[in-house]
C-alpha positions in Angstrom: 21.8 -29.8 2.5 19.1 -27.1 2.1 17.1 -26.6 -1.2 17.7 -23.2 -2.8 14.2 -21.9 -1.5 15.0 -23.1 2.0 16.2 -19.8 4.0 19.6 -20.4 5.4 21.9 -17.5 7.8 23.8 -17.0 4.5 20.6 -15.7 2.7 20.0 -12.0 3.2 16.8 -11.0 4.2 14.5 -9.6 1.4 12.0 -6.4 2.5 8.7 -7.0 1.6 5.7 -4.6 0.9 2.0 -5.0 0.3 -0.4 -2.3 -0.7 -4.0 -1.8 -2.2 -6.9 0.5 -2.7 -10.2 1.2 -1.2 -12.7 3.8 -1.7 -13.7 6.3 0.9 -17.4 8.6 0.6 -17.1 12.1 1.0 -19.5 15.1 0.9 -18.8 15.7 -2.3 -17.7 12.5 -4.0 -15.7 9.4 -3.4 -12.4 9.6 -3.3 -9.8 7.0 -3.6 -6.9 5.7 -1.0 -3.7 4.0 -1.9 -1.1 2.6 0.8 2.0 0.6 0.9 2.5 -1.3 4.1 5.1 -3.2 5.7 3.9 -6.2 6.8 7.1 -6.9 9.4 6.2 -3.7 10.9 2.7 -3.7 10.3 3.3 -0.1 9.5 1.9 2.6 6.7 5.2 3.4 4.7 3.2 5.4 1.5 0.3 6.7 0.5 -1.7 8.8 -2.1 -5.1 10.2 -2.0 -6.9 10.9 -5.5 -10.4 11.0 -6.8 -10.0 8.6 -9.5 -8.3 5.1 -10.1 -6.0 5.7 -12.4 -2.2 4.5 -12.3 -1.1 8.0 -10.6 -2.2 7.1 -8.1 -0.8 3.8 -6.9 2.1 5.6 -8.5 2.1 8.1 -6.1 1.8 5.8 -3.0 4.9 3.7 -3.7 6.9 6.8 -4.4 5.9 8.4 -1.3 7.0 5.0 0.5 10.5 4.9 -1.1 11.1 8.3 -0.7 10.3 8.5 3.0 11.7 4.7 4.2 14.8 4.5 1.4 14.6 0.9 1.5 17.6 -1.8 0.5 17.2 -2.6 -3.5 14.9 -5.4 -4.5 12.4 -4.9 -1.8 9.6 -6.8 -3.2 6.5 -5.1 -3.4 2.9 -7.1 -3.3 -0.1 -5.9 -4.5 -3.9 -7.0 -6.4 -4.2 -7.9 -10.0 -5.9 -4.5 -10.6 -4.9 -2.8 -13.6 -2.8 0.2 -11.8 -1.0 -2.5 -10.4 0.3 -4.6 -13.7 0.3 -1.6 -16.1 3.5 -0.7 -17.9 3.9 2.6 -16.6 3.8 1.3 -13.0 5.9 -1.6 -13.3 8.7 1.1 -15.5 8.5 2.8 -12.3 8.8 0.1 -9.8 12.2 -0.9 -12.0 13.4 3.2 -11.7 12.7 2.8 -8.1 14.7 -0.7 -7.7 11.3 -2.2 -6.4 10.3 -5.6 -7.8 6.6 -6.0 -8.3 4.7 -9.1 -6.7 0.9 -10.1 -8.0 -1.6 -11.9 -5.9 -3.2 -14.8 -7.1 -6.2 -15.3 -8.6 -9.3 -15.4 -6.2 -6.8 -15.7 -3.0 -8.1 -12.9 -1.0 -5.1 -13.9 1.8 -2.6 -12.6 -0.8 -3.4 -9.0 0.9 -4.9 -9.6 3.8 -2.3 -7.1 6.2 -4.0 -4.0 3.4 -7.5 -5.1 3.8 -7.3 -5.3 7.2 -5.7 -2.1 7.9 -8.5 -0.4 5.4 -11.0 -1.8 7.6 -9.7 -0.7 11.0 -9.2 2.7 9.2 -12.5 2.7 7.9 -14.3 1.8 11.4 -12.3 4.1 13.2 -11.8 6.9 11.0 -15.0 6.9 8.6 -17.7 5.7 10.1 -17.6 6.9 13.6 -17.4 10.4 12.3 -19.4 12.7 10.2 -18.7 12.4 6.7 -15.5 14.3 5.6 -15.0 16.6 2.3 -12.9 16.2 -0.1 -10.2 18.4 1.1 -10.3 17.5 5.1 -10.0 13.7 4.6 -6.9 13.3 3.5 -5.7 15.3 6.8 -7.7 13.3 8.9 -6.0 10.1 7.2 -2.7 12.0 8.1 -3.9 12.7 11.5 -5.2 9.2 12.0 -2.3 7.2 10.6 1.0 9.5 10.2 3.0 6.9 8.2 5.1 4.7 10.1 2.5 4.8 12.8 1.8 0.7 13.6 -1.3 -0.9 11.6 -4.1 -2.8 14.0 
């Protein structure tokens, strides 16, 4: 007999999703990048580019990542314990858009290691092996860089 957290054939399969936020220097100021990533597919699904931190913006991302990938209700989505992330307006959002919100734990950096990881390849191949962007040609070259559903290193 299996125990009820024991995956059997029986048991569908649940998507999953991680995403976070890093900061990226431009010309003219520092602007702010959001992403949702599949970690199966180690693939950008969403994202949002804004110049401040506020819940929009995270917002943004994991609409963009529904609306492109449409996927099966209840795809759990994993993020920091930022603020964007367990505000009330995000997670009324995440319920509209039949995703169901996942927090890392406290001081376990692993939690989101497949988001870290992709913002430091992007950052090393993107950032700093090019002159410094403005505002309004970075988010192309993210676009350019990593269309989403191109793979994650």
């Amino acid at each position: 007999m299996t125990s009820p957290s024991t995956p059997t054939s029986q048991q569908p399969w649940t998507p999953r999703w991680c995403g976070d936020i890093t900061y990226i220097h431009t010309w003219q100021s520092c602007l702010y990048l959001a992403t949702v990533i599949d970690p199966a597919s180690r693939r950008v699904v969403g994202w949002a580019v804004a110049d401040h931190l506020r819940t929009d913006l995270v917002a943004d991302a994991l609409t963009d990542a529904v609306n492109r990938r449409r996927p099966a209700p209840e795809v759990v989505f994993h993020s920091g314990r930022g603020c964007q992330y367990t505000s009330t307006e995000y997670a009324n959002l995440a319920k509209d858009l039949g995703v169901v919100l996942s927090v890392g734990r406290r001081g376990q950096c692993w939690d989101n290691a497949v988001a870290e990881s992709f913002f430091s390849t992007l950052k090393t191949d993107l950032i700093h092996r090019r002159p410094r962007a403005t505002n309004s040609i970075l988010p192309r070259r993210v676009i350019k860089t990593t269309p989403c559903g191109a793979p994650c290193r």
